[in-house]
Rosetta silent file (secondary structure, phi, psi, omega in degrees, C-alpha in Angstrom):
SEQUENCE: XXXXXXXXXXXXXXXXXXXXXXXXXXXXXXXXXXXXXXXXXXXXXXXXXXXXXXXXXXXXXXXXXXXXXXXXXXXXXXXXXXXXXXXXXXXXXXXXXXXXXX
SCORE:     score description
SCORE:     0.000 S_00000001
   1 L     0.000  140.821  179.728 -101.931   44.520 -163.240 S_00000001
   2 L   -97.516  169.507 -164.294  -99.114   42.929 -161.570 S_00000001
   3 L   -75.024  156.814 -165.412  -98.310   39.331 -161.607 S_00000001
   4 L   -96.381  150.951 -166.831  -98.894   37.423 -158.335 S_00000001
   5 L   -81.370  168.854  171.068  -95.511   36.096 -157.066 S_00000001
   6 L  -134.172  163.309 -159.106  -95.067   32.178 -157.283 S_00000001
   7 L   -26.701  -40.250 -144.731  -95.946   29.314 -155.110 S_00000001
   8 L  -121.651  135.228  175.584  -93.386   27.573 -155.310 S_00000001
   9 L   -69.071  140.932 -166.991  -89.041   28.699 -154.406 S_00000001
  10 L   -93.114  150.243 -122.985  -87.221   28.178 -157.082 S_00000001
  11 H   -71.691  -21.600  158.908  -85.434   24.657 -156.957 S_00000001
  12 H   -62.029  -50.945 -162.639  -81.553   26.023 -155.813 S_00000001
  13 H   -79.284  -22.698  174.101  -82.629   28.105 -153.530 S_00000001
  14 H   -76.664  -41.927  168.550  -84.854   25.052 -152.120 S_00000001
  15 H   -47.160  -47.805 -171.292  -81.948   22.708 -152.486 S_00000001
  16 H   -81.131  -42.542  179.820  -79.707   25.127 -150.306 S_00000001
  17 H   -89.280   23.440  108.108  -82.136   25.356 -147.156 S_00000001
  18 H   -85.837  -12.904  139.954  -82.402   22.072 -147.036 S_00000001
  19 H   -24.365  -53.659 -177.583  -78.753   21.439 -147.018 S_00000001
  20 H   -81.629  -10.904 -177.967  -78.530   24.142 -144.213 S_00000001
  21 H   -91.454   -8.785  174.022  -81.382   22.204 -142.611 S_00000001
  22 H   -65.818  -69.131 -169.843  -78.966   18.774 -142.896 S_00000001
  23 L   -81.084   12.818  162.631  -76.228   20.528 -141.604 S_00000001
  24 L   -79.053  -44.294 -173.972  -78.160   22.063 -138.285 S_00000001
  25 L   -79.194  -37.503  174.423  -79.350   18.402 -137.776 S_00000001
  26 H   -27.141  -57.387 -161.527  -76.039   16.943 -138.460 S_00000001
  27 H   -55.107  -57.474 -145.140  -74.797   17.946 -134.572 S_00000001
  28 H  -102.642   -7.622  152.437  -77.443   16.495 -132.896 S_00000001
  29 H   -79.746  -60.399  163.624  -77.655   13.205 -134.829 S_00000001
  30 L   -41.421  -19.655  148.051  -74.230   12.519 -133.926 S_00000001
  31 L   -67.317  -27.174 -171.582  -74.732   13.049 -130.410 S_00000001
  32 H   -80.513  -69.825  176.643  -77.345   10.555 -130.651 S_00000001
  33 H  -104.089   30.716  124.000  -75.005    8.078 -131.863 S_00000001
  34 H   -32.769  -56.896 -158.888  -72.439    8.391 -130.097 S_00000001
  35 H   -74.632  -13.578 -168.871  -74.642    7.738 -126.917 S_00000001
  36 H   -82.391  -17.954  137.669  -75.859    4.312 -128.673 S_00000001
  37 H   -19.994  -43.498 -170.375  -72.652    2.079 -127.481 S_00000001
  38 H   -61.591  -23.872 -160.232  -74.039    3.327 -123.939 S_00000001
  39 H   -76.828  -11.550 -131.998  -77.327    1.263 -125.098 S_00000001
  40 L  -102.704  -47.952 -176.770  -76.054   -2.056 -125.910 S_00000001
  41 L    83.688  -65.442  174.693  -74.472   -2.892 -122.128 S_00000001
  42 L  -119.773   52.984  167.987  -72.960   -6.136 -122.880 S_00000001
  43 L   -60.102  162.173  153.912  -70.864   -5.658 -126.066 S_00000001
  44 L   -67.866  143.197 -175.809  -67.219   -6.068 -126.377 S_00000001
  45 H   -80.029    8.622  171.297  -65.448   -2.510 -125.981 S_00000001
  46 H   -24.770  -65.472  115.817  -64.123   -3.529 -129.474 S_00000001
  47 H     2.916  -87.874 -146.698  -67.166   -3.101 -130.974 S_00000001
  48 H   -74.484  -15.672  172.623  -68.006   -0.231 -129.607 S_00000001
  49 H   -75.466  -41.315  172.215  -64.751    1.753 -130.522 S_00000001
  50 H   -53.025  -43.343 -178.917  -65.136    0.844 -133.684 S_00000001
  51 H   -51.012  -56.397 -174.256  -68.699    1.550 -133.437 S_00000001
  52 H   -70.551  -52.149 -171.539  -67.553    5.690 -132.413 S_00000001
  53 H   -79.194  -29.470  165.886  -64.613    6.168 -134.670 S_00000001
  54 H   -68.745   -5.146  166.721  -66.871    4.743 -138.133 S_00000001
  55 H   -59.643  -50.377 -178.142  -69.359    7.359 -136.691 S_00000001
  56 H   -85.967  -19.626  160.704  -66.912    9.897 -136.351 S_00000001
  57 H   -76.773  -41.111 -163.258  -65.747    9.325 -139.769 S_00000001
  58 H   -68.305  -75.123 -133.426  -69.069    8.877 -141.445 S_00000001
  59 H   -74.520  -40.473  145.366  -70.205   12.444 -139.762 S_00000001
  60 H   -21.358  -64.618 -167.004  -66.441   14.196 -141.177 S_00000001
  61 H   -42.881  -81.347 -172.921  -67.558   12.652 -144.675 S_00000001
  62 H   -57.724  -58.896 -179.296  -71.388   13.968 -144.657 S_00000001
  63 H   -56.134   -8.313 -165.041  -70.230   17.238 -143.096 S_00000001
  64 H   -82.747  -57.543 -166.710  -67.438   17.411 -146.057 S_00000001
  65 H   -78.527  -36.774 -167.071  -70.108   16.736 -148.795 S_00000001
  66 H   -99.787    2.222  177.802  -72.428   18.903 -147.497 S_00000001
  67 H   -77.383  -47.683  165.661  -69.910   22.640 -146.746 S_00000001
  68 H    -2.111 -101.719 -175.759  -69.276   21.441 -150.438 S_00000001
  69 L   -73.788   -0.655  176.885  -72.227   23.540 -151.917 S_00000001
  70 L   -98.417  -48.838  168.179  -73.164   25.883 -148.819 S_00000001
  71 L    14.560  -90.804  177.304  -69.751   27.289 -149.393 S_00000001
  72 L   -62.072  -49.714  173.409  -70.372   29.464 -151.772 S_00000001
  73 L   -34.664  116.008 -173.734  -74.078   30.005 -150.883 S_00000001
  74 L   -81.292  155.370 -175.301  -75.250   33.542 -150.182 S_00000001
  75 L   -74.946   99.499 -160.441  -77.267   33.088 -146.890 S_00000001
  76 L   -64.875    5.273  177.351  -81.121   33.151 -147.806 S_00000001
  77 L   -98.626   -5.532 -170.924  -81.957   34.472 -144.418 S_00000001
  78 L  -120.462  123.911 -175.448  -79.857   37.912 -144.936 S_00000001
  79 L   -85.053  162.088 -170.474  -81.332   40.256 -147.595 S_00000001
  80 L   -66.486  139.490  172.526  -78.922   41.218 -150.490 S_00000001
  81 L    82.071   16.706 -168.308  -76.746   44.478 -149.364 S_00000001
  82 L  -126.389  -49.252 -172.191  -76.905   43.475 -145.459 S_00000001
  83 L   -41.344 -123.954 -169.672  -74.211   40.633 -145.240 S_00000001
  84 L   -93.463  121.973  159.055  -70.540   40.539 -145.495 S_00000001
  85 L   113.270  -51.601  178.332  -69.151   43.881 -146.339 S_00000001
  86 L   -20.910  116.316 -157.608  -72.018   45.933 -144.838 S_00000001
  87 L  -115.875  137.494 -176.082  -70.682   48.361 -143.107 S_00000001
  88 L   -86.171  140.748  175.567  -72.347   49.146 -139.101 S_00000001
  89 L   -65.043  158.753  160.730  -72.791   52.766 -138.116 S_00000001
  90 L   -86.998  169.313 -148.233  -69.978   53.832 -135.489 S_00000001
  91 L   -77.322  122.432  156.848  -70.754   54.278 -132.181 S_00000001
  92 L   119.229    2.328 -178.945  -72.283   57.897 -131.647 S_00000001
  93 L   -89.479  100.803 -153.038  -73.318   57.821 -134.850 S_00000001
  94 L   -98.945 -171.533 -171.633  -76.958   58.464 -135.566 S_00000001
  95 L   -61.011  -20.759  154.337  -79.352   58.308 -138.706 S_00000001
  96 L   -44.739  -51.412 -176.794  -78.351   61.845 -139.522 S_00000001
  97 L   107.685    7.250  178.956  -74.371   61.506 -140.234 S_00000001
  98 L   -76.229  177.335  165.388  -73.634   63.711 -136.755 S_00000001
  99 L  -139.560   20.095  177.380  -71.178   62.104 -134.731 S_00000001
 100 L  -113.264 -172.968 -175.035  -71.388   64.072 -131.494 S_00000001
 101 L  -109.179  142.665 -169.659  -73.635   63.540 -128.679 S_00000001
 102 L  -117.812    0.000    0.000  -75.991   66.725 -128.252 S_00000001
């Protein structure tokens, strides 16, 4: 009898999609605060430049740390022998191996 697969993804491969789910989110956190200098109204622009450029370094940083280990990563959404390298039929080229048009 065969063994039932198991519950739970094993803990790298769980590590790396949430990493890739960090760096998806990454974008659209950063738009968000950016836009919060817009919220304050009557700050100094001092402040608020300061406020953008430790932003824009902090999101450099976290985007640094996290290509760090994704690198390397084979993509867990692409089955093994489909990626990089795979080579696409050419154009007239059907499931057969002909290469004319009939």
């Amino acid at each position: 009898m065969k063994r039932p697969a198991p519950l739970f993804l094993a803990r790298r491969g769980y590590r790396l999609r949430r990493m890739m789910d960090a760096a998806r989110v990454l974008p659209a956190l950063g738009a968000f605060l950016f836009l919060m200098p817009l919220l304050w109204g009557g700050g100094t622009t001092g402040g608020g430049i300061l406020f953008v450029f430790g932003i824009w370094a902090g999101l450099i940083a976290v985007a640094a740390v996290l290509a760090g280990p994704l690198a390397g990563a084979p993509d867990p959404e692409i089955p093994q022998g489909e990626g990089e390298g795979a080579r696409a039929p050419e154009p007239g080229e059907g499931p057969e191996g002909g290469g004319g048009v009939v």
